[in-house]
C-alpha positions in Angstrom: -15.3 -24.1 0.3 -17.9 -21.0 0.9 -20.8 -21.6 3.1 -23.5 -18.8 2.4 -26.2 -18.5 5.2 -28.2 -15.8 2.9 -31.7 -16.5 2.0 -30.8 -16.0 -1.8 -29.1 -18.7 -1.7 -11.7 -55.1 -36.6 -8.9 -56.5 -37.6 -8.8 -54.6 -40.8 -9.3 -51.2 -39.7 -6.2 -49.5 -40.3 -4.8 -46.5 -39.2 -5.7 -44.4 -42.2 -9.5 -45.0 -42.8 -10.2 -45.2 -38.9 -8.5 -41.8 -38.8 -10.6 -40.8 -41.8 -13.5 -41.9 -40.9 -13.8 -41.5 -37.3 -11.6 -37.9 -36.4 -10.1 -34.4 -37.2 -6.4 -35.3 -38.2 -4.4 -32.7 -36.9 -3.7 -31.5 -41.1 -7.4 -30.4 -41.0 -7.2 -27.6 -38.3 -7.3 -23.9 -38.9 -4.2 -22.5 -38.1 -3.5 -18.8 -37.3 -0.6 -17.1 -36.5 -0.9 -15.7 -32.5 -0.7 -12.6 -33.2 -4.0 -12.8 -35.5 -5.1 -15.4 -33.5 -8.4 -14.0 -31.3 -10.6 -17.4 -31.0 -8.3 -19.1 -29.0 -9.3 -19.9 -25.8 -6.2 -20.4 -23.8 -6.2 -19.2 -20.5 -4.6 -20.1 -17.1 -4.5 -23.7 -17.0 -4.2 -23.7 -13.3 -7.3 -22.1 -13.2 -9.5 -24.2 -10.6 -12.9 -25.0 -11.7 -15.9 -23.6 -9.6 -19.3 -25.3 -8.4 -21.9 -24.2 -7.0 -24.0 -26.5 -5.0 -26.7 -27.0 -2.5 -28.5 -29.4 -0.4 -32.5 -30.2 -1.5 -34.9 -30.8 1.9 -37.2 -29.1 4.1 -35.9 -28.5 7.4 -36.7 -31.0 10.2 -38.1 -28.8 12.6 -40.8 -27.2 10.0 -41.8 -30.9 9.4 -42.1 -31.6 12.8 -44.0 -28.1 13.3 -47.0 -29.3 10.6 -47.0 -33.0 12.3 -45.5 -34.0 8.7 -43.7 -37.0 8.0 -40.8 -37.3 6.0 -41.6 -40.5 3.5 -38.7 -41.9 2.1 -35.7 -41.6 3.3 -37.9 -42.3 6.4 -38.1 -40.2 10.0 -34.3 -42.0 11.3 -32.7 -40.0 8.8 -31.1 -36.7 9.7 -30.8 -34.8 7.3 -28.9 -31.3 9.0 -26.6 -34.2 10.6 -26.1 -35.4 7.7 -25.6 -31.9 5.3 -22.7 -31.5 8.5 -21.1 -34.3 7.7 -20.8 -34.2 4.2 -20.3 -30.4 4.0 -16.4 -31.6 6.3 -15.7 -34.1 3.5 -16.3 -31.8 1.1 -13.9 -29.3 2.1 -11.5 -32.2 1.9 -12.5 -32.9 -1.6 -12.4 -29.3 -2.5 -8.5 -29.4 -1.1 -7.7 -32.6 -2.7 -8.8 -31.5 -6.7 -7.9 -28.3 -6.0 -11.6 -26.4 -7.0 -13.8 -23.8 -6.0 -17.0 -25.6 -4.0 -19.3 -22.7 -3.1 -22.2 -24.8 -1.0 -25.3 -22.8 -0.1 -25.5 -23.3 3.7 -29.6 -22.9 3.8 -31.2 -25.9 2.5 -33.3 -25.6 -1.0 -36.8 -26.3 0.7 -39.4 -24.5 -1.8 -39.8 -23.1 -4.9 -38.7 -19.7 -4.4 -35.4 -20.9 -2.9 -35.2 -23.2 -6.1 -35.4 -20.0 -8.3 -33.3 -18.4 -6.3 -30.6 -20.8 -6.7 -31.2 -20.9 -10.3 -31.1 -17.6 -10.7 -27.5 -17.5 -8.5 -26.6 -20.0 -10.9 -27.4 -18.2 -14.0 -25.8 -15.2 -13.2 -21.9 -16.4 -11.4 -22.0 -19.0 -14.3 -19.7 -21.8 -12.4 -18.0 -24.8 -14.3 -20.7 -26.7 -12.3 -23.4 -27.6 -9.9 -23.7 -30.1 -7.2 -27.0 -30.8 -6.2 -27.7 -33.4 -3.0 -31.3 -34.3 -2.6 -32.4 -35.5 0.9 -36.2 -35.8 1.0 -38.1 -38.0 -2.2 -40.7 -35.5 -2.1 -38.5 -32.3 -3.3 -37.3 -34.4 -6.5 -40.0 -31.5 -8.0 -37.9 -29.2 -7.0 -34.9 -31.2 -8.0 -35.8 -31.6 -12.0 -37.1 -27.6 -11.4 -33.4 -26.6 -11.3 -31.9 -29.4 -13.6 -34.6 -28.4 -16.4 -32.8 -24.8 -16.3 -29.5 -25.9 -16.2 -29.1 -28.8 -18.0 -31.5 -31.7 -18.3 -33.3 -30.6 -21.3 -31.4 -31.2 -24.7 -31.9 -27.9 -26.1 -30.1 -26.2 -23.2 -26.5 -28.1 -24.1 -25.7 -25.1 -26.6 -26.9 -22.2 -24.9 -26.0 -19.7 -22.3 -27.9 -21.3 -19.6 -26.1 -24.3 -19.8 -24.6 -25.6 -16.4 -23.7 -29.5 -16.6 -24.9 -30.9 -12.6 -23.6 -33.4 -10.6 -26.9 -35.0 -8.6 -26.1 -37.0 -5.9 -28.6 -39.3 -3.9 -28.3 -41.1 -1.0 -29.6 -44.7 -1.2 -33.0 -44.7 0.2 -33.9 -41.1 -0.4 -35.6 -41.6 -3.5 -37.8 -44.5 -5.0 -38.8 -44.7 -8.7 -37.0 -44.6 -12.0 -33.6 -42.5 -12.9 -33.8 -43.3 -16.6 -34.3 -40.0 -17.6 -31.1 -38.3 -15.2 -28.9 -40.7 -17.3 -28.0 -38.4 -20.2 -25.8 -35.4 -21.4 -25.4 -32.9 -18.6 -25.9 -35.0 -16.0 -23.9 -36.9 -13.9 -26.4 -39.0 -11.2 -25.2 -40.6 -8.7 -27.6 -42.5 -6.2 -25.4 -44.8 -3.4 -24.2 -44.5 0.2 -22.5 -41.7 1.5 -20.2 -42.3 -1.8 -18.0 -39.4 -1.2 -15.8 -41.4 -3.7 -18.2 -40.9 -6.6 -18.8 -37.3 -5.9 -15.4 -37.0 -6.0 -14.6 -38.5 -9.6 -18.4 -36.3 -10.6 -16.3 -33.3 -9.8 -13.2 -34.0 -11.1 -14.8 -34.7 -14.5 -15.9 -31.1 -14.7 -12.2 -30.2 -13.3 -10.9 -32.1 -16.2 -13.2 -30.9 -19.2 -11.7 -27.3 -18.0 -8.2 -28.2 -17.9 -8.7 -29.4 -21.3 -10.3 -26.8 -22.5 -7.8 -24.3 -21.2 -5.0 -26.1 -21.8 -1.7 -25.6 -24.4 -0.3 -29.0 -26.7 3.2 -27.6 -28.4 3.4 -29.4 -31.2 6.5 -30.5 -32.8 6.5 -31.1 -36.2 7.7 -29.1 -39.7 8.5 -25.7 -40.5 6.2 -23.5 -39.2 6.2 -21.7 -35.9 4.1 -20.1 -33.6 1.0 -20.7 -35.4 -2.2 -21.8 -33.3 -5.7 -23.9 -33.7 -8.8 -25.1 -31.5 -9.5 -28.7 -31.4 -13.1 -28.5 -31.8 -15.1 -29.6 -28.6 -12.5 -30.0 -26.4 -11.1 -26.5 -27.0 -7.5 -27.5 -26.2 -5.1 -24.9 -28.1 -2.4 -26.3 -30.4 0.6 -24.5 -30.8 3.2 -25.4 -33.5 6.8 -25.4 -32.9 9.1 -26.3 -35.7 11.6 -29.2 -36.0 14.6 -27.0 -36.2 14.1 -25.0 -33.5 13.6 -28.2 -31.3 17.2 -29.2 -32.4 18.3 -25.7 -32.0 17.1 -26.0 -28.3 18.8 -29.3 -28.0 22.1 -28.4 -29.3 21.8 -25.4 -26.9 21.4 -27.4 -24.1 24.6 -27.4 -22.0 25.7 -31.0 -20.5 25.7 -29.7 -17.1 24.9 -31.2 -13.2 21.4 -32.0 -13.8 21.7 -33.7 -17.4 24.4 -35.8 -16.1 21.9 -36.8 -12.8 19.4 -37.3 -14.7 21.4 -39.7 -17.1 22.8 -41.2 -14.3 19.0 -41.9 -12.8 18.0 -43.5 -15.9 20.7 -45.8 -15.7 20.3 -46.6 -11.9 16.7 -47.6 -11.7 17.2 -49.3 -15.2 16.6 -53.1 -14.4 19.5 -53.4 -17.2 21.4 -51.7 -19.7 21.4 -53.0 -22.6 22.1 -51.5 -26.1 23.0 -47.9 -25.4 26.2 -46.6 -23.8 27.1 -43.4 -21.8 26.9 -41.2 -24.5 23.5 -42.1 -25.9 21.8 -42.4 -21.8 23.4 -38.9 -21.4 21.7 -37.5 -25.2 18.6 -38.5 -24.2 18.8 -36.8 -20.9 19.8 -33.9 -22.8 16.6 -33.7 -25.2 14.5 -34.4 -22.0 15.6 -31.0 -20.5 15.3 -29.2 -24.1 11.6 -30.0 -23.7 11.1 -28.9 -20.5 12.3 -25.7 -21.8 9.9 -25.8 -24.5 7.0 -26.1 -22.7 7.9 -23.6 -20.3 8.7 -21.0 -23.1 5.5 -21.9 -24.8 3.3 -22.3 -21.7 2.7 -25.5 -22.8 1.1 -27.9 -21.1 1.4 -31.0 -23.3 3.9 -31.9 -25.9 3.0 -34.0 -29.1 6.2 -34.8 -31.8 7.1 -35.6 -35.6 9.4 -37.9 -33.5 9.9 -40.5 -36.4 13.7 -40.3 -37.7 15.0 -37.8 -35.5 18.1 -39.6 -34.7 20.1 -39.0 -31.6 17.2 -36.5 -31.1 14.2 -39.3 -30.8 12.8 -38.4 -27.6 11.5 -41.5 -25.7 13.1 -41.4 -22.3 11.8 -37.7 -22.5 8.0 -38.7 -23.1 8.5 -41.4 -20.6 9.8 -38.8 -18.2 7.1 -36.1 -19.0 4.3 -38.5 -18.7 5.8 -39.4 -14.9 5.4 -36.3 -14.1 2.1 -35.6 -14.8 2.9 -34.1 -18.3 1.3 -35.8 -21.6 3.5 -36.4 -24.6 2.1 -38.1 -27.7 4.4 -39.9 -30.2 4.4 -38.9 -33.9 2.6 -35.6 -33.5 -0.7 -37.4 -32.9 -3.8 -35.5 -31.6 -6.3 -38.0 -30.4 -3.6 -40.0 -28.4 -2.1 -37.0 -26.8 -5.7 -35.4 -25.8 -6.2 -39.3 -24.6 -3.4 -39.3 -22.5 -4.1 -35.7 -20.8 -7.0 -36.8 -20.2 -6.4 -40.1 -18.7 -4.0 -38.0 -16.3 -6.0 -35.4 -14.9 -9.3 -38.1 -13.8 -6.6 -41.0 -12.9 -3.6 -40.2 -12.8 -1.9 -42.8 -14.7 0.6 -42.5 -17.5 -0.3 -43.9 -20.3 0.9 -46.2 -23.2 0.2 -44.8 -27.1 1.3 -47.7 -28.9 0.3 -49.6 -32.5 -2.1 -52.4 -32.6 -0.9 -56.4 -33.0 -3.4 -59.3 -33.0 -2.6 -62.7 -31.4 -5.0 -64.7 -33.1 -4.0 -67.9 -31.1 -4.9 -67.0 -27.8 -7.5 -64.8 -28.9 -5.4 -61.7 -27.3 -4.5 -57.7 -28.0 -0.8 -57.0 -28.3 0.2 -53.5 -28.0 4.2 -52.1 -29.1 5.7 -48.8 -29.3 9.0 -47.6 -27.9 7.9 -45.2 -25.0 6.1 -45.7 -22.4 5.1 -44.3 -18.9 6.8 -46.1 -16.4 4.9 -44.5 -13.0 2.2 -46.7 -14.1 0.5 -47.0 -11.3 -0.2 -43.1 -10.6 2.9 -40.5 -10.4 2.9 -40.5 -6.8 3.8 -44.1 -6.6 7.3 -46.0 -7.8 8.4 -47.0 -11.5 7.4 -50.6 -12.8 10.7 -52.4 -13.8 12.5 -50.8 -17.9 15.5 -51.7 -19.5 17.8 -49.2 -21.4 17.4 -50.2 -25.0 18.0 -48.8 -28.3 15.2 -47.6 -30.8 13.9 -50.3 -32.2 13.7 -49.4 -36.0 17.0 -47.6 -36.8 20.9 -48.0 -36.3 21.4 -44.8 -34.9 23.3 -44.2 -31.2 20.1 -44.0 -29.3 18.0 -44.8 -26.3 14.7 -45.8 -25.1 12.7 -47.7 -22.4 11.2 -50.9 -22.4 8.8 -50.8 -19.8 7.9 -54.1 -18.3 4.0 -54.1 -17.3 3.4 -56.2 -14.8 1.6 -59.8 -15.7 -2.3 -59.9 -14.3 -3.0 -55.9 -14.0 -6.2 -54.6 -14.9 -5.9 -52.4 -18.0 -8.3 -50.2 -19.9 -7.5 -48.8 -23.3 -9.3 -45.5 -25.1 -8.6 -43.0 -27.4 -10.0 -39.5 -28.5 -10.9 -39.1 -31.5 -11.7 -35.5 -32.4 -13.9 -33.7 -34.3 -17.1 -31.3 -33.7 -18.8 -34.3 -32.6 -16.6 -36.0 -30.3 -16.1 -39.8 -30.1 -14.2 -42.3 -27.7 -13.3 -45.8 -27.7 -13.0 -47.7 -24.8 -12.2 -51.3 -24.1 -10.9 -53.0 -20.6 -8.5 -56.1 -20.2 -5.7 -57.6 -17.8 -2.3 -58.0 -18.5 -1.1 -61.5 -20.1 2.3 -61.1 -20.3 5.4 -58.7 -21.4 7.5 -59.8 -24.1 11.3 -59.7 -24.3 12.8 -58.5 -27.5 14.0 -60.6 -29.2 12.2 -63.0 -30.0 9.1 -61.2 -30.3 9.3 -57.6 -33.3 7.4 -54.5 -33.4 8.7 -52.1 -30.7 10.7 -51.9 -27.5 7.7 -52.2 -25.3 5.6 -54.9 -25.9 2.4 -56.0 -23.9 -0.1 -58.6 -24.8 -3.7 -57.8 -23.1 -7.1 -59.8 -23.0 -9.7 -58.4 -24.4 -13.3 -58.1 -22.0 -16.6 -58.6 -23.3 -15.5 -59.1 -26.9 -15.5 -62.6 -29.0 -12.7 -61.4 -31.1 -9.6 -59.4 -30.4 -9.0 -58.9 -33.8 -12.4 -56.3 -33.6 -10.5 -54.3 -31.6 -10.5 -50.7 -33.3 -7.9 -47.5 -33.4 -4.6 -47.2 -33.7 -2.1 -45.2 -31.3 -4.7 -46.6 -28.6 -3.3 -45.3 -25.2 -3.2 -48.4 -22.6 -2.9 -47.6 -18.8 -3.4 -49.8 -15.4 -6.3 -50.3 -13.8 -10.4 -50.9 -15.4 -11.4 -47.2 -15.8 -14.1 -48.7 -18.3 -16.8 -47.3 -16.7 -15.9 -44.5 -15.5 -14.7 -43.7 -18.7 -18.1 -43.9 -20.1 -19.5 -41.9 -17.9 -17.2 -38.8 -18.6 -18.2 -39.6 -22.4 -21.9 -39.4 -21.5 -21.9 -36.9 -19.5 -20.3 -34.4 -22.0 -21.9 -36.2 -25.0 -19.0 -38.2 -26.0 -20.2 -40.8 -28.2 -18.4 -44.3 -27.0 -17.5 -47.1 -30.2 -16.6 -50.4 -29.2 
């Protein structure tokens, strides 16, 4: 992090009319070959996002100097000891997400220094700002700078946009925030929460990874050919069907297909359909993907995985989303863009799965036949899975069925795309995992309650991606603060 001591410083809605009438379906996107491709805004993906920030108060000693007083937050706060303190756990936030925090060591104290930052800002153009008011009586100056960066509606659009992260400590400033709580600006008014600035910035580290990030999608013919989903600016890159067998027929059964085979099978809480041969396939698809994404600089995977066989690729997707690395079922945009995103701001493999009602206990029941199994972060161990078959087809196969664990706060969203972006969002808790059989639909089955709505049958979307822990909120206030409208 830079210091800079310069003065210039329902029930019934079904997949195909909720796709219809909410979202882009991936079929409706312009695609381009790459080499006549010049709108596409991929870049590096590892790219760290930049902020520039400062801290809003008039010196102490000038204060003192007039025989001022310093109103709210009152003459026990210090405010230098305080800038000190928070600058050292923002270098440790600024390691931890892995961004560029530029933090203008001279406090903002007048007008000139306010144009001066605004000018700054204007001309390095960051992903960002981070402004930290300390005195109620520069909140002038404070909505000075936010009304040339992003408070004002007509801004969102223009060059001069720069979305802000404001952060208040409680007791600083008295009066209505109504009008800080809209696009463009995340506010934040609490306690030392070096936790919320945290997530603020990582929202404007995660609206860049998406927007500079690569999906290699698997599905048809084509190859090579590339689109923009609109808003988030993620690039789509298609890669056909027949080359993904070619690359898994190419892949040679050597050391680290068998370990990983073997791996699946050892922390398998049982085997149960699939032998050897099937564990040691799907190991083998798993590191044809890998290639895949590393060919195509990919950095997301969605498939036309439907009927593929001894290719189906569901210990792969459950591997890739361990790792960090989002992979949608049945070539899927808003799922796949739901579960990148769910990754970079809480790292949590997710669950795409199709929607069930239990109308008897008034409950959400969720199937499909991958899932994430690091469900509590990638850092942390797998939940229990069995080795089971795909659920639909007599081919030799082999796919997880995760067990999610009974009581767990969940939250469920999805993406839906389009120039005018949308997001549902719904929270719940774990009621139990079914075995199969008895219960159909897919290998891994969850039923969830349902928060804050009378009917679970209302809930709307299909390929919803569940994940552990209630992100609800936070959630919504990524959506508001890039102007994603929220349904529920």
């Amino acid at each position: 992090m830079s210091e800079h001591k310069s003065h210039h410083t329902g029930c019934s809605c079904g997949r195909r009319s909720f796709v219809a009438a909410m979202g882009a379906s991936l079929g409706t996107l312009a695609f381009q070959p790459v080499a006549a491709q010049t709108a596409v805004n991929h870049t590096n993906p590892k790219e760290p996002a930049r902020i520039l920030g400062a801290f809003l108060y008039p010196p102490s000693d000038t204060l003192r100097k007039k025989g001022q007083w310093w109103s709210w937050p009152g003459n026990d706060f210090d405010a230098e000891g305080r800038q000190k303190q928070y600058m050292t756990e923002l270098r440790k936030i600024e390691k931890k997400l892995n961004i560029r925090l530029t933090i203008t060591y001279k406090p903002i104290a007048d007008k000139q220094s306010a144009e001066q930052f605004i000018k700054r800002s204007q001309q390095s153009k960051p992903d960002g700002i981070l402004l930290i008011p300390f005195f109620n009586g520069h909140f002038n100056l404070l909505d000075h700078i936010l009304n040339s960066t992003s408070l004002k509606p007509e801004l969102i659009k223009s060059d001069a946009y720069i979305p802000a992260i404001v952060f208040c400590c409680l007791g600083v400033h008295h009066g209505s925030i109504v009008k800080y709580q809209r696009q463009g600006v995340h506010f934040i008014q609490s306690l030392d929460n070096m936790e919320a600035i945290e997530y603020g910035l990582k929202m404007i580290q995660t609206k860049k990874f998406m927007q500079h990030s690569r999906i290699i999608s698997v599905a048809g013919a084509e190859d090579g050919k590339e689109a923009t989903v609109p808003f988030w600016g993620t690039t789509i890159r298609k890669f056909s069907l027949k080359r993904f067998e070619e690359e898994v027929n190419n892949t040679k059964i050597d050391d680290a297909v068998k370990k990983l085979a073997r791996s699946y099978k050892r922390n398998a809480k049982q085997t149960m359909e699939p032998a050897d041969p099937e564990i040691l396939q799907a190991a083998r698809v798993h590191f044809a993907n890998k290639r895949i994404l590393e060919s195509e600089q990919g950095d997301a995977m969605m498939m036309d995985c439907l009927r593929r066989g001894e290719l189906m690729p569901c210990m792969s997707f459950m591997t890739l989303r361990d790792e960090g690395i989002a992979a949608g079922c049945e070539n899927d945009l808003g799922p796949t863009l739901t579960l990148m995103m769910v990754q970079q701001l809480f790292n949590r493999p997710g669950f795409q799965h199709n929607p069930c009602f239990e109308t008897e206990s008034n409950n959400y029941f969720a199937s499909h036949c991958t899932s994430g199994s690091k469900l509590f972060g990638i850092d942390k161990p797998q939940e229990k899975y069995l080795l089971r078959n795909y659920g639909h087809t007599n081919d030799p196969t082999c796919c997880p069925q995760v067990l999610w664990r009974v009581g767990e706060e969940v939250t469920m969203a999805r993406c839906i795309p389009g120039a005018n972006a949308q997001m549902l969002v719904y929270s719940g808790k774990v009621m139990k995992s079914y075995d199969m059989p008895p219960v159909g639909g897919c290998r891994t089955n969850v039923e969830i309650s349902i928060d804050n709505l009378e009917d679970a049958c209302n809930v709307k979307g299909h390929h919803n991606v569940l994940f552990y822990g209630n992100y609800a909120r936070r959630l919504k206030q990524f959506s508001r603060f890039f102007g994603i409208s929220v349904i529920a």
